[in-house]
N, CA, C and O atoms as a GROMACS GRO file, in nm:
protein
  524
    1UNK      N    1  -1.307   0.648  -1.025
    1UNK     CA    2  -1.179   0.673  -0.965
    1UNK      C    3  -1.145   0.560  -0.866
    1UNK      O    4  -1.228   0.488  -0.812
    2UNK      N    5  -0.996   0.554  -0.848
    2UNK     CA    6  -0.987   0.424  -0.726
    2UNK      C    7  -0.868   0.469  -0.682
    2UNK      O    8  -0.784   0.534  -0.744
    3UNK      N    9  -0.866   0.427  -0.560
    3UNK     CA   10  -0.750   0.497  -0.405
    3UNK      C   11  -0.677   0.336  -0.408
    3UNK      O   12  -0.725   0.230  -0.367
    4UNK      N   13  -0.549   0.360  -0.471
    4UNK     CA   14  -0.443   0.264  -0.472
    4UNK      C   15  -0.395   0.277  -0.345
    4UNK      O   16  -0.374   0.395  -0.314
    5UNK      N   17  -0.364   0.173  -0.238
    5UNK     CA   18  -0.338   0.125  -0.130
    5UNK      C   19  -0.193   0.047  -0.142
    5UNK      O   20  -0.192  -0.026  -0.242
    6UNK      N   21  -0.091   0.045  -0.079
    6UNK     CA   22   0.021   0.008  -0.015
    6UNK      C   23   0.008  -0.082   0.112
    6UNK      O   24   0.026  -0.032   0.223
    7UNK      N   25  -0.021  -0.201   0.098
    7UNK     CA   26  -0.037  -0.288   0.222
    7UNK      C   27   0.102  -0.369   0.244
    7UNK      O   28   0.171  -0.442   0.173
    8UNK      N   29   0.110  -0.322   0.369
    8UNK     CA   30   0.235  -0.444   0.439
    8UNK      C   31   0.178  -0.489   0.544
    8UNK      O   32   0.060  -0.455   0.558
    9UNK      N   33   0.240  -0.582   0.654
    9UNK     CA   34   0.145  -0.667   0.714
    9UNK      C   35   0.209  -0.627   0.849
    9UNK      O   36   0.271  -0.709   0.917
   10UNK      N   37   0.192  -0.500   0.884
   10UNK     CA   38   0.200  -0.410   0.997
   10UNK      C   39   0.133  -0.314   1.031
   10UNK      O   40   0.049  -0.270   0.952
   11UNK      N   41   0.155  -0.247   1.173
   11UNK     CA   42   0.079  -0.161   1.253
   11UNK      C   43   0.006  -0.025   1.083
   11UNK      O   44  -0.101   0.018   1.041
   12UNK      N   45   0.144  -0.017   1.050
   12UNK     CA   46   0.135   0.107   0.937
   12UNK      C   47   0.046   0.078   0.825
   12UNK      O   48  -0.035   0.160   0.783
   13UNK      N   49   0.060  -0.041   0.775
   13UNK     CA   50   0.008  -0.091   0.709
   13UNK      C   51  -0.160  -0.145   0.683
   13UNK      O   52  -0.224  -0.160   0.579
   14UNK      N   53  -0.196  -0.166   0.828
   14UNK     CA   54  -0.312  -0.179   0.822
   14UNK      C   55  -0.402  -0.019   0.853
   14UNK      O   56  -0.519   0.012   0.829
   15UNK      N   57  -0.310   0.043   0.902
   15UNK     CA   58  -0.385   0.206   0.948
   15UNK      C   59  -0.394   0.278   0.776
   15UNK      O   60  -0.466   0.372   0.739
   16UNK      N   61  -0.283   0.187   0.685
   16UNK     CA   62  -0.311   0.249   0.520
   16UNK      C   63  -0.460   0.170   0.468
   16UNK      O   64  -0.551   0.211   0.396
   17UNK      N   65  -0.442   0.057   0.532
   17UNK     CA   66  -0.601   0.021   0.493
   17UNK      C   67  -0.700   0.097   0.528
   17UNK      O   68  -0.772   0.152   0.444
   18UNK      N   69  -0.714   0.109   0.652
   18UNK     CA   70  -0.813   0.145   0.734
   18UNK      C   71  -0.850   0.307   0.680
   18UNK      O   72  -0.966   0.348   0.684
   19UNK      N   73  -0.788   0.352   0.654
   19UNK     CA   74  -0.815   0.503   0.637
   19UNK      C   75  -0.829   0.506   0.483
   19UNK      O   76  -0.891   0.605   0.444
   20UNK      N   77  -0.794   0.438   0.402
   20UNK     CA   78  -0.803   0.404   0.237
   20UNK      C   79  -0.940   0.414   0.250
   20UNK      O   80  -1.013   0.508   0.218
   21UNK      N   81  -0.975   0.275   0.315
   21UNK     CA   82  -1.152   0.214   0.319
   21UNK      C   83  -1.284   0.378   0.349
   21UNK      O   84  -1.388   0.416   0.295
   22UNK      N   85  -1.188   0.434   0.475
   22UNK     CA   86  -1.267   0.556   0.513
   22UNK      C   87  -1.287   0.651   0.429
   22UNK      O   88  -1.395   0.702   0.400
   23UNK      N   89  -1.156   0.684   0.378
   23UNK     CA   90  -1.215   0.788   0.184
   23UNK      C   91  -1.262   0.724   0.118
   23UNK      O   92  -1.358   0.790   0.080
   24UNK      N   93  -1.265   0.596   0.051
   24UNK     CA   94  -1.309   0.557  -0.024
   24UNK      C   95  -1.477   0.539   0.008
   24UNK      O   96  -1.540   0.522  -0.096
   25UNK      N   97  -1.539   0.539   0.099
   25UNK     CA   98  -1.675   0.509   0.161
   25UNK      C   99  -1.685   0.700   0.135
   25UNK      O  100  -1.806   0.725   0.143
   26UNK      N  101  -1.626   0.802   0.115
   26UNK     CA  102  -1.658   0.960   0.145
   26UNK      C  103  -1.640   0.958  -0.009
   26UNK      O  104  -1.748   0.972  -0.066
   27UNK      N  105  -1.574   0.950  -0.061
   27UNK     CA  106  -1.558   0.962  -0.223
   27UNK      C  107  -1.645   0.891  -0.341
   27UNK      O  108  -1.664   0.936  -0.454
   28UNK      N  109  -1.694   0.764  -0.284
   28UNK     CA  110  -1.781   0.674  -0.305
   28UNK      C  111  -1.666   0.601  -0.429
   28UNK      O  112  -1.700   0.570  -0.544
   29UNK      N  113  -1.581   0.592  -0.392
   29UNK     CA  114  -1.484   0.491  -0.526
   29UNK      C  115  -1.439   0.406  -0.437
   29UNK      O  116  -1.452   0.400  -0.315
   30UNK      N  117  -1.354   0.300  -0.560
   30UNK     CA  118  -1.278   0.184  -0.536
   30UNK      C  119  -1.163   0.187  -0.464
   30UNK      O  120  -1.107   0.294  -0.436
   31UNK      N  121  -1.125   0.088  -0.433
   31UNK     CA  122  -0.989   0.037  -0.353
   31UNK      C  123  -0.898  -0.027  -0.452
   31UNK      O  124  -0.956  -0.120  -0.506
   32UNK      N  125  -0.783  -0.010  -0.492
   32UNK     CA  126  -0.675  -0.144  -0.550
   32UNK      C  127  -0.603  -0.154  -0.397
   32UNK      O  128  -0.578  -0.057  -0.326
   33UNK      N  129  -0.583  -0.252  -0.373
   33UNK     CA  130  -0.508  -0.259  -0.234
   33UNK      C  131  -0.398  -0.375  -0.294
   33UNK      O  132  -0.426  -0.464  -0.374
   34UNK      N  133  -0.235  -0.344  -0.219
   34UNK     CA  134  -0.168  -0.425  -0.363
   34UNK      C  135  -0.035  -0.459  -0.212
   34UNK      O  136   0.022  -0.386  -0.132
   35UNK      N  137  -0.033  -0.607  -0.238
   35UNK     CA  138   0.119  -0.619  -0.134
   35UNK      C  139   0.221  -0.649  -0.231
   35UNK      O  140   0.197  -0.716  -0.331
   36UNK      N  141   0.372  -0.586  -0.197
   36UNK     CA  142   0.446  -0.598  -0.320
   36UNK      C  143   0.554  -0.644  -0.253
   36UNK      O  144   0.560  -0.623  -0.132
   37UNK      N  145   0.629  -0.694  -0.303
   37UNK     CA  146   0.792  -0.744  -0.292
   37UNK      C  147   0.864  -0.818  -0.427
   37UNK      O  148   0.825  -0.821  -0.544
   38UNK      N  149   0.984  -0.877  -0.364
   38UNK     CA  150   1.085  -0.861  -0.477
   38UNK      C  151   1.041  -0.992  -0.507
   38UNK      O  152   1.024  -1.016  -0.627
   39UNK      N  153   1.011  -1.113  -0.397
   39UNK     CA  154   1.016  -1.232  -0.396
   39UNK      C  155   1.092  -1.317  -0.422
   39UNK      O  156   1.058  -1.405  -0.502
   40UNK      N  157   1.202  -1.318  -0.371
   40UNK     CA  158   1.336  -1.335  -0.359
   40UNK      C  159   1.334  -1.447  -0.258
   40UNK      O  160   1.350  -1.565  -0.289
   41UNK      N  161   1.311  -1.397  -0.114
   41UNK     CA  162   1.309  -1.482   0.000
   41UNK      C  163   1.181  -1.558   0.036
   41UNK      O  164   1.064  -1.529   0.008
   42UNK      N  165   1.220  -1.642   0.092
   42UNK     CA  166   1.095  -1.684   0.147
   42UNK      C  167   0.998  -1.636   0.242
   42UNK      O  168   0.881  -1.669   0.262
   43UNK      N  169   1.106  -1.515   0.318
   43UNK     CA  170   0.992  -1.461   0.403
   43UNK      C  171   1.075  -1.304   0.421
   43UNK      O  172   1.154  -1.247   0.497
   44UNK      N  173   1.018  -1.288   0.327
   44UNK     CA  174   1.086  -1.081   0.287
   44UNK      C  175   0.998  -0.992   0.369
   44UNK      O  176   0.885  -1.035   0.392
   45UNK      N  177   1.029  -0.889   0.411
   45UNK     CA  178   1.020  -0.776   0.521
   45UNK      C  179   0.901  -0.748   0.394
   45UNK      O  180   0.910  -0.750   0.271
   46UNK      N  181   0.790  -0.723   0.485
   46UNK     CA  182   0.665  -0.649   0.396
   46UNK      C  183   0.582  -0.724   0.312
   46UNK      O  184   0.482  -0.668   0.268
   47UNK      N  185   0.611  -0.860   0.276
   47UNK     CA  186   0.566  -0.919   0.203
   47UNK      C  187   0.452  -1.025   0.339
   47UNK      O  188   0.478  -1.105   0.430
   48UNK      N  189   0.318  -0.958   0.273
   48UNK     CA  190   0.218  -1.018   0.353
   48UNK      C  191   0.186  -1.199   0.353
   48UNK      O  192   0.163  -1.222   0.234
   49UNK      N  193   0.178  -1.296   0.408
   49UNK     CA  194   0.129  -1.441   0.400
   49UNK      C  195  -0.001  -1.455   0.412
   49UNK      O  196  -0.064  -1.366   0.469
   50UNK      N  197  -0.075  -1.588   0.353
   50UNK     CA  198  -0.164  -1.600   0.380
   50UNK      C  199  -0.243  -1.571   0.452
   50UNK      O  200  -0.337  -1.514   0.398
   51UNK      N  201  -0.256  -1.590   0.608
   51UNK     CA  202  -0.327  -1.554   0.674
   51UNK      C  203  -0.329  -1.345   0.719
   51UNK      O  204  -0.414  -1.277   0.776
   52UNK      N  205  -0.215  -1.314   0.668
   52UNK     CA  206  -0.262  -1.180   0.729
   52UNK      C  207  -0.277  -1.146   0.566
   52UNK      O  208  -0.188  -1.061   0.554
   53UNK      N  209  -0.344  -1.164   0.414
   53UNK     CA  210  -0.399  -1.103   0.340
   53UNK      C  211  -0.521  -1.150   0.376
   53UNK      O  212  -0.600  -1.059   0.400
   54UNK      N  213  -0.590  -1.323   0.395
   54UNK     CA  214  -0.722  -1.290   0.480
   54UNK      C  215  -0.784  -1.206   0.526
   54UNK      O  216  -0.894  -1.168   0.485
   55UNK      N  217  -0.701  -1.151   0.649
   55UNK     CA  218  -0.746  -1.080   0.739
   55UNK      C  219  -0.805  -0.943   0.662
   55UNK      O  220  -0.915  -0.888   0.671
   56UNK      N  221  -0.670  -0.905   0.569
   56UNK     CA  222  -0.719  -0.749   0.520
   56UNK      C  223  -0.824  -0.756   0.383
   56UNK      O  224  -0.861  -0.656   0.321
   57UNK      N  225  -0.864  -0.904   0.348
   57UNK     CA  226  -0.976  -0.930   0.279
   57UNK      C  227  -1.101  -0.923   0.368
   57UNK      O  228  -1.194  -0.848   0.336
   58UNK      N  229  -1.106  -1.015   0.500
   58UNK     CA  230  -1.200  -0.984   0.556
   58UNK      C  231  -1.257  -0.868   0.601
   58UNK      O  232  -1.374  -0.852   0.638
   59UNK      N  233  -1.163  -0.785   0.596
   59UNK     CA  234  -1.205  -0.631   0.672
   59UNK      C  235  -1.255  -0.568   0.528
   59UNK      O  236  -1.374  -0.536   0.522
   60UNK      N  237  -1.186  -0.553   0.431
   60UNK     CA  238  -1.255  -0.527   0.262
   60UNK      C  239  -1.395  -0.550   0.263
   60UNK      O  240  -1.476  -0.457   0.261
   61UNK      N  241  -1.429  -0.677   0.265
   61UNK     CA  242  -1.534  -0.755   0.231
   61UNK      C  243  -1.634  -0.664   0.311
   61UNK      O  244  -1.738  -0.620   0.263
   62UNK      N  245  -1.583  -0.641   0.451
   62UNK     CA  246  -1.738  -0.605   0.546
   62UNK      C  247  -1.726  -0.437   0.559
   62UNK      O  248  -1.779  -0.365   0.643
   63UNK      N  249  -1.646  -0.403   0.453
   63UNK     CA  250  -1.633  -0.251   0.434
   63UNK      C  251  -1.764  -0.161   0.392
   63UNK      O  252  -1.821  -0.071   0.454
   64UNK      N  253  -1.794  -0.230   0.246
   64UNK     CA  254  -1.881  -0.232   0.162
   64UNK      C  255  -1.816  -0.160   0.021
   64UNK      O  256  -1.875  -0.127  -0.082
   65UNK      N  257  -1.737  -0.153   0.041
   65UNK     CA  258  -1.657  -0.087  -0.090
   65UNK      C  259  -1.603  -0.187  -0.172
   65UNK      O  260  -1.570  -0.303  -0.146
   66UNK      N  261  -1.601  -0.124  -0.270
   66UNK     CA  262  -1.552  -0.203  -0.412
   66UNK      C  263  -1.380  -0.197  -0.416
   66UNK      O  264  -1.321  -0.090  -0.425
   67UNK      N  265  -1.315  -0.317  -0.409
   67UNK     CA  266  -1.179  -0.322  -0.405
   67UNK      C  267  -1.165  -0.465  -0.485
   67UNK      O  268  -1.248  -0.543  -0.532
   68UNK      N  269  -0.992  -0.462  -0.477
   68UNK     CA  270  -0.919  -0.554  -0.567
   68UNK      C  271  -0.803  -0.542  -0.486
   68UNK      O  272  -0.729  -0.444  -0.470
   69UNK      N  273  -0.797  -0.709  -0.415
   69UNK     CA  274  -0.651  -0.722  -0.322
   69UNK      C  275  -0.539  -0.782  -0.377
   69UNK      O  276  -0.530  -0.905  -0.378
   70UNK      N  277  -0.460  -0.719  -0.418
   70UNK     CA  278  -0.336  -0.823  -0.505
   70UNK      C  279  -0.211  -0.818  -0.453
   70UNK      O  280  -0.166  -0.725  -0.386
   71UNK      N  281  -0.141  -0.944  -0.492
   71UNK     CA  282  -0.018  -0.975  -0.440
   71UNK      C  283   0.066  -0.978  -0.550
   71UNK      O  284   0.040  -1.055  -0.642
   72UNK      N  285   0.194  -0.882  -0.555
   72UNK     CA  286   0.267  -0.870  -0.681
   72UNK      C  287   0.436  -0.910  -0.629
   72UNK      O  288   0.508  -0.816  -0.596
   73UNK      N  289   0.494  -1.059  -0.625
   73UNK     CA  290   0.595  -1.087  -0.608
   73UNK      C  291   0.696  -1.106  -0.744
   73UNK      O  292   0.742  -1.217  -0.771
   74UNK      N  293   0.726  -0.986  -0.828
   74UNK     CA  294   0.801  -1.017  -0.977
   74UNK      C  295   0.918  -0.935  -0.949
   74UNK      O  296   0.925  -0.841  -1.028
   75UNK      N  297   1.011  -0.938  -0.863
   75UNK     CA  298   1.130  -0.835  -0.929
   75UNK      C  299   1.117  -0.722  -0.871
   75UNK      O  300   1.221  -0.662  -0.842
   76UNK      N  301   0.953  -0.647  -0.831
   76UNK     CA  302   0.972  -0.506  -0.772
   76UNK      C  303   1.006  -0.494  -0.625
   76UNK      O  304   0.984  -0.573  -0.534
   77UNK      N  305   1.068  -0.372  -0.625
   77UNK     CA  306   1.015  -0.348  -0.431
   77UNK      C  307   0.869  -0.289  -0.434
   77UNK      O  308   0.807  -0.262  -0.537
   78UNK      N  309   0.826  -0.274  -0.306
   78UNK     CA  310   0.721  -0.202  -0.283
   78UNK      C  311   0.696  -0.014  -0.394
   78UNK      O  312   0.618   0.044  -0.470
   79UNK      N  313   0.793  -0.003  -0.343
   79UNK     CA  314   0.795   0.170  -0.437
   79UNK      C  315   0.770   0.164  -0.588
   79UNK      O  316   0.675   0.223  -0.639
   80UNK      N  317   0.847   0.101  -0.651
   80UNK     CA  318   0.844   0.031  -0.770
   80UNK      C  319   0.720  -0.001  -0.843
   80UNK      O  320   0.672   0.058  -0.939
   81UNK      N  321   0.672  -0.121  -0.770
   81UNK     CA  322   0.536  -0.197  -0.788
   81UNK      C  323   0.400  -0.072  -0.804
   81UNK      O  324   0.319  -0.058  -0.895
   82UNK      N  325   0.417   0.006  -0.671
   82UNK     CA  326   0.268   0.095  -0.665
   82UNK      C  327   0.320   0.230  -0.803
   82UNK      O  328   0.229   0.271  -0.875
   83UNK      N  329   0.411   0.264  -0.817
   83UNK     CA  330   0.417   0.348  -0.900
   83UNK      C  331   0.419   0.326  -1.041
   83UNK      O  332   0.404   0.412  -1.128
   84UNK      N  333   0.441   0.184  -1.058
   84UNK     CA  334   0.414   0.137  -1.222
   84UNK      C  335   0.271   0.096  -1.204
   84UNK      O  336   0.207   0.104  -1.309
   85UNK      N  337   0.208   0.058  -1.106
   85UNK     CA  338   0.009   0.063  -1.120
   85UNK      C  339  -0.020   0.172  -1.134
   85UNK      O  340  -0.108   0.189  -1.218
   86UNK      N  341   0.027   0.282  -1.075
   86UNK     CA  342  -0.032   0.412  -1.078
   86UNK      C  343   0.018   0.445  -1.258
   86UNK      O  344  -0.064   0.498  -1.333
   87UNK      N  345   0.095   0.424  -1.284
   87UNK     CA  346   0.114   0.498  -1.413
   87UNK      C  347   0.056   0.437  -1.537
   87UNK      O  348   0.039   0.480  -1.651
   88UNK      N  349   0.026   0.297  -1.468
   88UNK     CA  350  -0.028   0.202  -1.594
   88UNK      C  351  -0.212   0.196  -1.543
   88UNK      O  352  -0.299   0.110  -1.561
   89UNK      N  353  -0.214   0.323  -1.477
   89UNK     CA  354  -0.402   0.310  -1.473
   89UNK      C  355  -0.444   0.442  -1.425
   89UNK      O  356  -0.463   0.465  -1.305
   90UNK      N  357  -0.459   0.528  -1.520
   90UNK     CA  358  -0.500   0.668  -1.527
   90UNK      C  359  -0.685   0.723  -1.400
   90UNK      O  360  -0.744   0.828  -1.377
   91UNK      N  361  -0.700   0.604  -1.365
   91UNK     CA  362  -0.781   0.603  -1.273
   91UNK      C  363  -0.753   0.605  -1.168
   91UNK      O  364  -0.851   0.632  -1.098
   92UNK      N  365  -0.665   0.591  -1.113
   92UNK     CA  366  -0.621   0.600  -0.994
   92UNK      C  367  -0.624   0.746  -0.941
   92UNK      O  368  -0.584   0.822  -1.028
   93UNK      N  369  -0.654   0.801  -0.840
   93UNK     CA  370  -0.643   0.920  -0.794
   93UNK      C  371  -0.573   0.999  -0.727
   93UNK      O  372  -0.533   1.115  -0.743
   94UNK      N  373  -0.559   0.878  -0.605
   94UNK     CA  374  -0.453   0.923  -0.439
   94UNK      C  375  -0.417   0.754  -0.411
   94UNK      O  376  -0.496   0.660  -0.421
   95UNK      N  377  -0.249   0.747  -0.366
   95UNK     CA  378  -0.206   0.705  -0.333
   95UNK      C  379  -0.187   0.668  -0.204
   95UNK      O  380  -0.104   0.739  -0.148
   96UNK      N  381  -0.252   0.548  -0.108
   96UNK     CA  382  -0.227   0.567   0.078
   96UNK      C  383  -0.122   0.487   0.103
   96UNK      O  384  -0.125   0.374   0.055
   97UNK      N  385  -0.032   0.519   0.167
   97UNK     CA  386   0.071   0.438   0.226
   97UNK      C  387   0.107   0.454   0.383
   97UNK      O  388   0.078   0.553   0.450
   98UNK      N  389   0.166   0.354   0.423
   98UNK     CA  390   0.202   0.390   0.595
   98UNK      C  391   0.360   0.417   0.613
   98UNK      O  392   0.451   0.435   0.533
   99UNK      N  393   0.354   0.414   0.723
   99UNK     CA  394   0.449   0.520   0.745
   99UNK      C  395   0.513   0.521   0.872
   99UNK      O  396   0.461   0.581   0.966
  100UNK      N  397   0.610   0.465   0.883
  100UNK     CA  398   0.643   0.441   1.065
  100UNK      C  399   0.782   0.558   1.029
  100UNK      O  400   0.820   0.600   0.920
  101UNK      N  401   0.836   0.586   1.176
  101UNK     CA  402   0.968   0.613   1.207
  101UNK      C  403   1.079   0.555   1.223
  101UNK      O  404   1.097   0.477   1.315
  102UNK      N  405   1.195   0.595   1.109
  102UNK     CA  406   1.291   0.574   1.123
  102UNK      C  407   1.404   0.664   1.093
  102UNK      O  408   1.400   0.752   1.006
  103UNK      N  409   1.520   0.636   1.181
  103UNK     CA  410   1.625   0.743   1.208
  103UNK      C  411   1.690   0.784   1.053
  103UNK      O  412   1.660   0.729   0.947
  104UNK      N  413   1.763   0.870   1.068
  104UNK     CA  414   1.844   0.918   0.951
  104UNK      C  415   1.966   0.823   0.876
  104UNK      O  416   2.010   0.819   0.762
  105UNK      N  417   2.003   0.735   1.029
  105UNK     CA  418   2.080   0.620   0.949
  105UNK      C  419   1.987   0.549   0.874
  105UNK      O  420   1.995   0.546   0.751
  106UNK      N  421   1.907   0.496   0.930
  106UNK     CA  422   1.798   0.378   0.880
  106UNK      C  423   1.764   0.418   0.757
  106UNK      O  424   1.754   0.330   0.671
  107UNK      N  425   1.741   0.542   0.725
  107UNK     CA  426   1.668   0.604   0.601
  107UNK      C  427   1.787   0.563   0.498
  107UNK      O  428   1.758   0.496   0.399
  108UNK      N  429   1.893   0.596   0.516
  108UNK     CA  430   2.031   0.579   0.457
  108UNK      C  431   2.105   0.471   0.406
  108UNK      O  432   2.180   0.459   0.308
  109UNK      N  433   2.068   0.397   0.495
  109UNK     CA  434   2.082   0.240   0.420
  109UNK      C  435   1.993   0.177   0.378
  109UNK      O  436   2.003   0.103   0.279
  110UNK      N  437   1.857   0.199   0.466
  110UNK     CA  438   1.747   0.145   0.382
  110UNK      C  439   1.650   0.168   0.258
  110UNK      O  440   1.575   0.093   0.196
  111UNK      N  441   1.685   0.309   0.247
  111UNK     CA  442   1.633   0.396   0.133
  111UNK      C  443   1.492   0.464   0.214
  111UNK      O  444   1.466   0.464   0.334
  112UNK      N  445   1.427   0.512   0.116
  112UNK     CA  446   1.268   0.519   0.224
  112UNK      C  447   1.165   0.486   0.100
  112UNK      O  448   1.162   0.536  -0.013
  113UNK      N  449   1.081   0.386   0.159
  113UNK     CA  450   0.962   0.364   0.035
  113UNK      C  451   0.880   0.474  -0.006
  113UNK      O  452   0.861   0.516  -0.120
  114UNK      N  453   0.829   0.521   0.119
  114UNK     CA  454   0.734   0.614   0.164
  114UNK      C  455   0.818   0.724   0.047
  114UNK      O  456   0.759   0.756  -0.057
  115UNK      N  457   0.918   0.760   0.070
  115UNK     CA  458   0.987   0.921   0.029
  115UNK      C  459   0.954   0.877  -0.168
  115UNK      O  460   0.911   0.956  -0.252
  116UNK      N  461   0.986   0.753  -0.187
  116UNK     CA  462   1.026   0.740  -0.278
  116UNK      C  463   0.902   0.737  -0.411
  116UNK      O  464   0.912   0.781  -0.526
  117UNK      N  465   0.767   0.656  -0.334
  117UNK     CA  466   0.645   0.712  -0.362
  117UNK      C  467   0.591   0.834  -0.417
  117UNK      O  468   0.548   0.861  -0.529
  118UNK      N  469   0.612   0.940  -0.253
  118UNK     CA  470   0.552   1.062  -0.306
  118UNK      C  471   0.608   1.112  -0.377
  118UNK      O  472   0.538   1.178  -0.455
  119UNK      N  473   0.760   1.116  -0.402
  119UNK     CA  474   0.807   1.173  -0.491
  119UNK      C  475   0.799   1.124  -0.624
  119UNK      O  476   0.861   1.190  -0.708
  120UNK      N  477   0.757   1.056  -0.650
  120UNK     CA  478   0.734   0.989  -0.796
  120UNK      C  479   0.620   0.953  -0.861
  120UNK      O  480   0.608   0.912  -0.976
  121UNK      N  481   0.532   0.972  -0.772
  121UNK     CA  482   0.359   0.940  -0.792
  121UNK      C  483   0.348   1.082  -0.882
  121UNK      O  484   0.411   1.188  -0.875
  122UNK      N  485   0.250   1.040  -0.961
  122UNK     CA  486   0.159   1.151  -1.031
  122UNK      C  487   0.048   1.211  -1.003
  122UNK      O  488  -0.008   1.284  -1.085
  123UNK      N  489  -0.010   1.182  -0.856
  123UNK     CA  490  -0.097   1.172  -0.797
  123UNK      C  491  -0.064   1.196  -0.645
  123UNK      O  492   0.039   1.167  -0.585
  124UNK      N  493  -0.189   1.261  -0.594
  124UNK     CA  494  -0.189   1.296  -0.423
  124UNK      C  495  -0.095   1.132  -0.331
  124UNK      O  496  -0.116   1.019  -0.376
  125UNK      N  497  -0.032   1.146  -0.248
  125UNK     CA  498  -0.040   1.051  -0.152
  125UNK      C  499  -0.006   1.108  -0.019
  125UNK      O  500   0.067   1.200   0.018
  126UNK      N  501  -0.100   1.002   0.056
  126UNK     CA  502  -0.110   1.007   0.194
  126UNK      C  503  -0.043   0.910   0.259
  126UNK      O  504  -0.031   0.790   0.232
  127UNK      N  505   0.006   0.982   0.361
  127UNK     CA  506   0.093   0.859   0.434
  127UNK      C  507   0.065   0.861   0.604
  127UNK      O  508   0.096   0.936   0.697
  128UNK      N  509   0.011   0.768   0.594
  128UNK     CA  510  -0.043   0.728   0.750
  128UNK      C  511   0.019   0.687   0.814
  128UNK      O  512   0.097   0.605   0.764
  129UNK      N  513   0.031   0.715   0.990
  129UNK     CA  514   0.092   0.639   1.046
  129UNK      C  515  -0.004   0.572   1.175
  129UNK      O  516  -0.107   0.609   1.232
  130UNK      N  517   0.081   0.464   1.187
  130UNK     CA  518  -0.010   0.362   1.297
  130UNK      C  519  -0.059   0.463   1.426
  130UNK      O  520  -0.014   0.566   1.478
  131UNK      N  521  -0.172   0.378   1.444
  131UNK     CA  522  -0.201   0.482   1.583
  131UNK      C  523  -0.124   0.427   1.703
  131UNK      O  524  -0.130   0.484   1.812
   0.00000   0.00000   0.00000
């Protein structure tokens, strides 16, 4: 089994790592840990850079768990991206994503990733928020 991860390169984002890594060490399975965007811009909201996928490699690495960190810039948003892995890999189990606050306008123009996930996953997800 493997705990598909939602990484963006924020407070929320790393607390989806961090707590991914912690079931996954209780469950004894894998990690897919996946940063997604449209890749459009050069520097798009959520879309992690070099140095901060490092970082969430280095913390992987000294986890001890078995993972796979990927960067998927083709056309998807974030919601998009994790829910066509989840459907195109029957192994997957639970879905972790983060999760900050935002108002009812914000939700409204911005859509919500998070909402858009659980509701469409075939599978448990958790949605963490930063401490």
């Amino acid at each position: 089994m493997t705990i598909l991860v939602g990484f963006t390169p924020t407070p929320a984002g790393r607390a989806a790592v961090d707590f991914a890594i912690e079931e996954a060490q209780l469950r004894g399975t894998s990690l897919m840990v996946v940063n997604a965007g449209i890749g459009e811009q050069r520097e798009e909201a959520g879309v992690a850079g070099k140095k901060q996928l490092d970082q969430v490699q280095f913390t992987l690495e000294n986890s001890g768990v078995d993972f796979e960190l990927v960067q998927h810039l083709r056309g998807n948003d974030a919601a998009e991206e994790l829910l066509a892995i989840e459907a195109d890999n029957p192994d997957i189990s639970l879905i972790v994503i983060g999760s900050r606050k935002r108002s009812p306008v914000g939700k409204l123009i911005m859509g919500s990733t998070g909402q858009r996930v659980i509701l469409g996953a075939g599978v448990p997800v958790v949605a963490v928020k930063a401490p």
